[in-house]
C-alpha positions as CSV (number, residue, x, y, z in Angstrom):
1,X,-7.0,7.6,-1.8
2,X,-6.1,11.3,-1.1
3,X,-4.6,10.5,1.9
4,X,-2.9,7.3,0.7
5,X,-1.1,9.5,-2.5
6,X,-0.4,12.1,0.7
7,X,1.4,8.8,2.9
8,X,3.3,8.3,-0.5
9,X,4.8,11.9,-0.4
10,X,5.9,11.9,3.0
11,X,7.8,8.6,2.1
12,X,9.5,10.1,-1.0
13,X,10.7,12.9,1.2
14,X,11.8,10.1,3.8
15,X,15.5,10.0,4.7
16,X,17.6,7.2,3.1
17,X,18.3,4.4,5.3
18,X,14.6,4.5,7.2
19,X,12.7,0.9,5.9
20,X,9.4,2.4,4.4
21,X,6.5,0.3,5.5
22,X,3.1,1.3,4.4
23,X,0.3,-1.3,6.5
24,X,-3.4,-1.3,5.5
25,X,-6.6,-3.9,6.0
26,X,-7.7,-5.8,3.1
27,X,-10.5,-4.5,1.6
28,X,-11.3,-6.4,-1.0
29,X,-13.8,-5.4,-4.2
30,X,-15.8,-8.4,-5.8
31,X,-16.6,-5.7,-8.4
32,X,-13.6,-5.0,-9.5
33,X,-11.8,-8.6,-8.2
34,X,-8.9,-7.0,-6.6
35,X,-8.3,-5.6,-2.8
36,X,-8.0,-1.7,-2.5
37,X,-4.3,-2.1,-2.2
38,X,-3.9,-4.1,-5.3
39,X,-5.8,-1.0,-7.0
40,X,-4.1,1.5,-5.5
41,X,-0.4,-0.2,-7.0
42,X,-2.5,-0.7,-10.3
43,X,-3.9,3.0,-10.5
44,X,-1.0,4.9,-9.0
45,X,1.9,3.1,-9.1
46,X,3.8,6.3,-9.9
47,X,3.4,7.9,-7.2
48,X,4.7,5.0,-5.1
49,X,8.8,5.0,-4.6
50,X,10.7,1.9,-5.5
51,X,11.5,1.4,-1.9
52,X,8.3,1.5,0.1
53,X,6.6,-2.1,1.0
54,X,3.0,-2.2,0.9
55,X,1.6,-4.7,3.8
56,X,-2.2,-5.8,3.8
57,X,-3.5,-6.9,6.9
58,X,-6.2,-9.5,6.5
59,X,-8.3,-8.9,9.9
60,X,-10.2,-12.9,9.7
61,X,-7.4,-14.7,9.4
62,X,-5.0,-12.9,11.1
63,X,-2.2,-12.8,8.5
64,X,-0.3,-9.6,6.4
65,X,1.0,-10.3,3.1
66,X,3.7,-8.2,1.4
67,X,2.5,-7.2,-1.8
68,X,5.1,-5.9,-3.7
């Protein structure tokens, strides 16, 4: 998550115009019912700027959903 809140910072300091694309595996938690990506938006969605996408990559089928 460190580095994740770290990936975040270098996209708020990010020029304008540049499309912000951050692209991770699905992970997902049957504990807590959500993928690590939904968790990270839930937990630190403040530290995220309005204009990055957040891509999961779902290795067995093949496909990346945008998430928000």
């Amino acid at each position: 998550m460190t580095t994740w809140d770290q990936a975040m910072y270098f996209f708020h300091v990010t020029p304008k115009g540049y499309r912000k694309i951050f692209f991770v595996l699905k992970d997902y938690s049957v504990k807590r019912q959500e993928t690590l990506a939904e968790y990270y938006i839930r937990t630190k969605s403040h530290l995220i700027p309005t204009n990055v996408e957040i891509w999961e990559f779902d290795e067995s089928r093949k496909k990346a959903m945008k998430l928000n």
